[in-house]
C-alpha positions in Angstrom: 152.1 -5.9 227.4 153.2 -3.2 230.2 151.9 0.4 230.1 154.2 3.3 228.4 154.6 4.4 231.6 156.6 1.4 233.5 158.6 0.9 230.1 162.6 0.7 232.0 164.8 3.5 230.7 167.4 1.2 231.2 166.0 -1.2 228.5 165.2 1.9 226.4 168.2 3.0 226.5 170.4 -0.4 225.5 167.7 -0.6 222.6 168.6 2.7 221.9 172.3 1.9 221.5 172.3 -1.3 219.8 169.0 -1.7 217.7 168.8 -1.1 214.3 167.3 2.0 213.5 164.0 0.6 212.0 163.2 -1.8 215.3 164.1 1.4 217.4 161.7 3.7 215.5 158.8 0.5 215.9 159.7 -0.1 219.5 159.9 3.9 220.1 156.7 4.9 218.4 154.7 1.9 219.3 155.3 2.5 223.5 155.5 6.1 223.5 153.7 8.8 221.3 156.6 11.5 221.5 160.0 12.6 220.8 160.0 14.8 224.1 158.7 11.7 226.1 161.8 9.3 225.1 163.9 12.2 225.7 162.6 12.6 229.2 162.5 9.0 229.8 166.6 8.1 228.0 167.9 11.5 229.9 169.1 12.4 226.5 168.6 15.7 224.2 165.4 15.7 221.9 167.6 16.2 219.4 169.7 12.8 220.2 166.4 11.1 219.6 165.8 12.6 216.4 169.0 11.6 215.0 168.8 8.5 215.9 165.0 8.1 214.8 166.6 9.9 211.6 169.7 7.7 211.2 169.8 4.7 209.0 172.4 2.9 211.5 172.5 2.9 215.4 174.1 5.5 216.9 178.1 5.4 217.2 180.3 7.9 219.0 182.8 8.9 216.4 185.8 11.1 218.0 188.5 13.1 215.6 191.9 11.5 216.0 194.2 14.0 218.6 196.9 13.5 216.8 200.4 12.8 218.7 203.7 14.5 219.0 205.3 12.3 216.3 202.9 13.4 213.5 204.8 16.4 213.0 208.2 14.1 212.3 206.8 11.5 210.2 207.7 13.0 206.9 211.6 13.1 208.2 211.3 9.7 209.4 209.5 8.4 206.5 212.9 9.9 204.2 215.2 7.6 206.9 213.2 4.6 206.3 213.0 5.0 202.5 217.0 4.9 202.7 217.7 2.6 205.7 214.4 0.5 206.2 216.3 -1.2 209.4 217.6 1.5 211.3 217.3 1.3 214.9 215.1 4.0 216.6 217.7 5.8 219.0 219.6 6.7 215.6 216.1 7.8 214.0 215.5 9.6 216.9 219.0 11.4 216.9 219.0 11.8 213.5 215.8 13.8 213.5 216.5 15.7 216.5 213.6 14.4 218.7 213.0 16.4 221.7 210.6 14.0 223.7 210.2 10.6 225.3 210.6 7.3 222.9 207.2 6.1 223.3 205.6 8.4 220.7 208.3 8.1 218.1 208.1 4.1 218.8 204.9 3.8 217.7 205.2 5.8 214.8 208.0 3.1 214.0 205.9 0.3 214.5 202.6 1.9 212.8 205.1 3.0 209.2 208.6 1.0 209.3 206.2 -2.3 207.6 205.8 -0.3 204.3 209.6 -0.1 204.0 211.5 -3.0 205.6 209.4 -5.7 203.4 209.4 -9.4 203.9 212.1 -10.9 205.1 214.0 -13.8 202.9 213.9 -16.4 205.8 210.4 -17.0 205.8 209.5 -17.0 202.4 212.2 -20.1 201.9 210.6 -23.8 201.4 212.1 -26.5 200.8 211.2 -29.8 198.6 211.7 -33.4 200.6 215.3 -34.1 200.5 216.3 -30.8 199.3 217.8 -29.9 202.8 220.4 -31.9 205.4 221.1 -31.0 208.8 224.4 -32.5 209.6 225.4 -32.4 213.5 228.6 -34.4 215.3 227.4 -36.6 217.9 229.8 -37.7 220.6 228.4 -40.9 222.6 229.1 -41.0 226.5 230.8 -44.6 226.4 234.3 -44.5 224.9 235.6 -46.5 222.1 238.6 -48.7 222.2 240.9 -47.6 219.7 244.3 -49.5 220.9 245.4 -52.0 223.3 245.1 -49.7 226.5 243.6 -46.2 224.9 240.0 -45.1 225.0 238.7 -42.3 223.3 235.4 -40.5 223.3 235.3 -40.6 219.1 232.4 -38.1 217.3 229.9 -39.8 215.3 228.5 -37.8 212.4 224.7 -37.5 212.6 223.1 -36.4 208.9 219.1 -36.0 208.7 216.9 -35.0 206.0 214.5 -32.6 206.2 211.6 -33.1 204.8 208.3 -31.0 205.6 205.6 -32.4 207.3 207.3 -35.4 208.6 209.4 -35.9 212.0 211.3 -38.9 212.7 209.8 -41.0 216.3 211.8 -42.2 219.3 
């Protein structure tokens, strides 16, 4: 085992960030004897230690959201999208009177139009085997004789059943 005294901060300090706060108060108090010490050695505020020796969790830096330009619009754009779940940003944008760039009021779209526009019918549709036919004209390169002396490039009508899972092989 090394001496307290050629312990890495380096290590100290990863342990510090990601242990759990029981193995960091073990490893802490069983290498050095004080809070002043790990301090010193983590180039951190005594008090930092004693959170984290305090803490039940490892430390994590936890920041107040800033807030954007848009937060001050959303209720108006929240009334739009309760009436017209599919209207197009520019017109939102007009309607509301916004003064900045797109990009903030985009977002907001993105983050709050889900709750109103709901699933959309297409891709909640399934169908049973032979429930659905794809029928598609097909008009071969060679042509057909159709008289004595004519040729004629005559459609052919293609019909396939869809059925899940299945696809037919060439």
């Amino acid at each position: 085992m090394t001496a307290p005294s050629s312990i890495d901060s380096e290590f100290l300090h990863e342990q510090l960030s990601q242990a759990s706060p029981d193995l960091l108060r073990q490893m802490l108090t069983a290498f050095i004897n004080t809070i002043k010490e790990i301090a010193r050695r983590l180039g951190v505020a005594r008090n930092t230690v004693r959170a984290a020796l305090a803490s039940d969790r490892p430390p994590r830096y936890e920041r107040a959201r800033r807030g954007s330009v848009a937060d001050p619009y959303e209720p108006q754009v929240r009334a739009l999208l309760a009436q017209w779940p599919r209207m197009p940003g520019p017109v939102i944008a007009q309607r509301i009177d916004w003064p900045y760039s797109e990009g903030p009021l985009k977002k907001l779209l993105a983050r709050i139009r889900p709750e109103y526009v709901g699933v959309d019918p297409v891709d909640r549709v399934s169908y049973e085997p032979g429930q659905l036919a794809q029928c598609d004209l097909w008009f071969p390169a060679p042509p057909i004789p159709v008289s004595p002396g004519q040729a004629r490039v005559l459609p052919v009508l293609v019909i396939v059943l869809g059925s899940p899972g299945s696809c037919p092989r060439r």
